[in-house]
N, C-alpha and C positions, 0 to 999 in steps of 0.2 A: 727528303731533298731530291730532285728532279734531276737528272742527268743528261749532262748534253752532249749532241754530238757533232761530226763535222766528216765531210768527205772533202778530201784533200787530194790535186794531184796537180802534178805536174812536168810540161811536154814540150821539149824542143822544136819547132813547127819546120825546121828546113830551110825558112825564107822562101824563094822563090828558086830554090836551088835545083839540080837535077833536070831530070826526063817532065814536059809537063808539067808542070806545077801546078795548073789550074786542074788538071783530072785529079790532083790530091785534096782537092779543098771537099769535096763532098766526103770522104773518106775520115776528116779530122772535125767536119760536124757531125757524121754519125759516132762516132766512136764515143764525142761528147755526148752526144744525145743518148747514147747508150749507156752510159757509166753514170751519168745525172750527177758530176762532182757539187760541190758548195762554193769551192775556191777551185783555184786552177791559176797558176803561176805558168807564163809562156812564154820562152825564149825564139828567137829568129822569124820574128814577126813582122810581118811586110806593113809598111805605112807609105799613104802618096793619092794624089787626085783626090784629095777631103777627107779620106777615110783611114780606117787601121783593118786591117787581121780580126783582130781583137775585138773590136767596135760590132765589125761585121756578123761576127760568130755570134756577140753580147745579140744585137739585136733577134739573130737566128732562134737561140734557145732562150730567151726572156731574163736575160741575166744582164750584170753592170761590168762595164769594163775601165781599166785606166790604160796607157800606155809611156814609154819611154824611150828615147834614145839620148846617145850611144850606145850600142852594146855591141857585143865577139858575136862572128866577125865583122869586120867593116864592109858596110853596102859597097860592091862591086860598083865600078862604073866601065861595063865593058861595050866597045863601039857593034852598033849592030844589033843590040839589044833592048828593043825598044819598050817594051816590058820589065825591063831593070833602071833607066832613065830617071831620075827624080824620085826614085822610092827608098826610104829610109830602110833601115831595120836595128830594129830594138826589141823592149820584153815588156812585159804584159801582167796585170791581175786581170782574171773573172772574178763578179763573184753572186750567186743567188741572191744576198742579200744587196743592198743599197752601201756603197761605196761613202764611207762618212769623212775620213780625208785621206789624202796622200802624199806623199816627200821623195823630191829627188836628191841624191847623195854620188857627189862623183867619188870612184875606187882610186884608189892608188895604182898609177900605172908609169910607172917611171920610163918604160922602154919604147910608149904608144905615143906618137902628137897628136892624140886625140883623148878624150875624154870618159872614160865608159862609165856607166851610171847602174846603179843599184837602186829598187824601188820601194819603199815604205809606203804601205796599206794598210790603215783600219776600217775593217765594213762591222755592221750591223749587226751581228750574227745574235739572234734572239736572246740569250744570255747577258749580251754587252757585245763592247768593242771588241772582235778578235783579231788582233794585228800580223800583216802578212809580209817578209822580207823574200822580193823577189830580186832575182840577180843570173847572171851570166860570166864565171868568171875567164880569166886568158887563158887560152888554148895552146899558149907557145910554151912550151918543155922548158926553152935557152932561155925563157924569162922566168921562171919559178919565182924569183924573189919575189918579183911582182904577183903572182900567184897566192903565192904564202902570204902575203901582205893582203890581197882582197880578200883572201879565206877568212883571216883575221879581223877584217875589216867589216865584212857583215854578221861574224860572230857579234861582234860589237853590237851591232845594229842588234842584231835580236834580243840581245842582253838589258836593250835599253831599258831601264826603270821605268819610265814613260809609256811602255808597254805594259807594263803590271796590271793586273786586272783580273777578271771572272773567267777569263777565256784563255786557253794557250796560247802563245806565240808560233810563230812559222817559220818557217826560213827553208823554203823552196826553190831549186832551181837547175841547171843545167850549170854542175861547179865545176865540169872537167876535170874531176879528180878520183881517185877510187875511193873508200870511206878508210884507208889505213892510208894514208895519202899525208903527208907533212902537211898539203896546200889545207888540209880540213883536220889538221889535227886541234887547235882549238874550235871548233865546232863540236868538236865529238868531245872536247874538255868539258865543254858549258853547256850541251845541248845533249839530245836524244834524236839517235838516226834512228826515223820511222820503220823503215823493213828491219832491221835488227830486233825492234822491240815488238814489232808486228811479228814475227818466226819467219820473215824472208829468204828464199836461200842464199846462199852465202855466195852460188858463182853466179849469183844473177846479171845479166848484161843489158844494159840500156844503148849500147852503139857496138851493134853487132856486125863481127864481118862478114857474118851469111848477107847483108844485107848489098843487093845492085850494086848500089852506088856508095857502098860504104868510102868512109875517108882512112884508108889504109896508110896514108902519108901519116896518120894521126900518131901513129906508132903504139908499143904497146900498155903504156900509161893511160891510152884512152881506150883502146879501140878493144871488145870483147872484156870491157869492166863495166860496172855499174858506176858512171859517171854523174846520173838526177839523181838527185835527192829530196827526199824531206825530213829533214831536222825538224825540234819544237822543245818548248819549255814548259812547264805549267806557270802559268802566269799571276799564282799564290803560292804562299809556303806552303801552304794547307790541301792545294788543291792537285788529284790523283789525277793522272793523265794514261788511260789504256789505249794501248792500239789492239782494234777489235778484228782488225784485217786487212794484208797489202797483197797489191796484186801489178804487174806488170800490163800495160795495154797497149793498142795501137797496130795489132794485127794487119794485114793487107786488106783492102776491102774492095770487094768485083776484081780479084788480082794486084789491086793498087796499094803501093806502100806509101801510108799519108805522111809518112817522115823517115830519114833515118835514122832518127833515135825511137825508142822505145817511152812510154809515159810510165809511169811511177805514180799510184794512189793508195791512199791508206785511210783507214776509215779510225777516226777518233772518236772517245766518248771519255766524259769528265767529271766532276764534281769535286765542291769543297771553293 
């Protein structure tokens, strides 16, 4: 039997946040172009004047994309800013293969007059369907319930039987939480945190405060933890799920930092 495998990651984009933003876009297709993921779940993705983030990138490197909003945070609409004016942000699948469907699913969010949305993806991925839950969860501390209830909420999603298949499941994203975090303690019940299973280190940081413009307001539930993640299940009773290797990305490139977070990939391989 034939073993398959899959490069996984996934990477906070910033929005159009910060110093510049447009000198970080060449910095977040190379980074992609360099790592050559399969999947790629993307939070704070600029959408507006016909296009997406996402679309963009898709077209760049020869891959498919979907997109979505609502998602954390809410698009500013600040005066004077004529470059933030009518443009959404929300979150994101790539994927090498062909995009087979997708669902949108609003979170539980009691404390927001707004809506935030969680993504369901199945692409192509030569074995079968392999199904992708991407998501962004709330960043606000004084709402945890709310927190704990999305964590819980896309656990669900990845659990779904409807998923079951040849292929793992996913469940990627920017969750705002550390992986011993209440907000993700069913996740880690019903699922598999990829760097743990991959030999990750343990004080790995994905929103680091070496960084410029880090969000120090974040406090220390976010800020200098490993808040991306990649969770997954195997998606048979039968079938073994290795992590063959993770690795942390998203370096400076020409001096420039393509996000303030860090990306998260892990390199999967399966069978059964």
């Amino acid at each position: 039997m034939t073993d398959s495998t899959a490069r996984a990651m996934t990477w906070n984009l910033w929005w159009r946040f910060g110093p510049r933003w447009q000198d970080r876009q060449p910095g977040i297709r190379g980074t992609l172009e360099r790592l050559r993921p399969d999947v790629v779940a993307l939070q704070e993705v600029w959408a507006g004047d016909g296009t997406t983030q996402a679309h963009e990138l898709a077209d760049a490197l020869g891959m498919h994309a979907v997109f979505a909003s609502p998602s954390y945070p809410p698009a500013p609409a600040e005066a004077g800013r004529d470059d933030w004016a009518g443009i959404d942000l929300g979150i994101a699948v790539l994927s090498r293969w062909p995009i087979l469907d997708d669902e949108v699913a609003v979170m539980p969010a009691r404390h927001r007059d707004w809506d935030p949305v969680a993504l369901s993806v199945r692409v192509g991925h030569p074995a079968g369907p392999l199904a992708i839950v991407a998501a962004c969860l709330d960043y606000g501390v004084p709402y945890t319930d709310d927190r704990i209830a999305q964590g819980d909420f896309v656990a669900g999603l990845a659990t779904d039987p409807r998923f079951d298949g040849p292929c793992p499941v996913l469940l990627m994203g920017d969750l705002n939480a550390a992986a011993g975090s209440p907000v993700l303690r069913r996740a880690g019940d019903v699922l598999t945190d990829a760097w743990s299973a991959g030999g990750g280190a343990a004080d790995a940081v994905t929103l680091p405060s070496t960084h410029p413009s880090a969000p120090l307001e974040a406090g220390p539930q976010m800020i200098d933890q490993r808040i991306d993640h990649i969770f997954f299940r195997p998606g048979r009773e039968d079938q073994h799920v290795l992590v063959e290797g993770v690795r942390l990305a998203g370096e400076p490139v020409g001096g420039v930092h393509p996000s303030d977070h860090r990306a998260v990939v892990a390199d999967l391989r399966w069978r059964g």
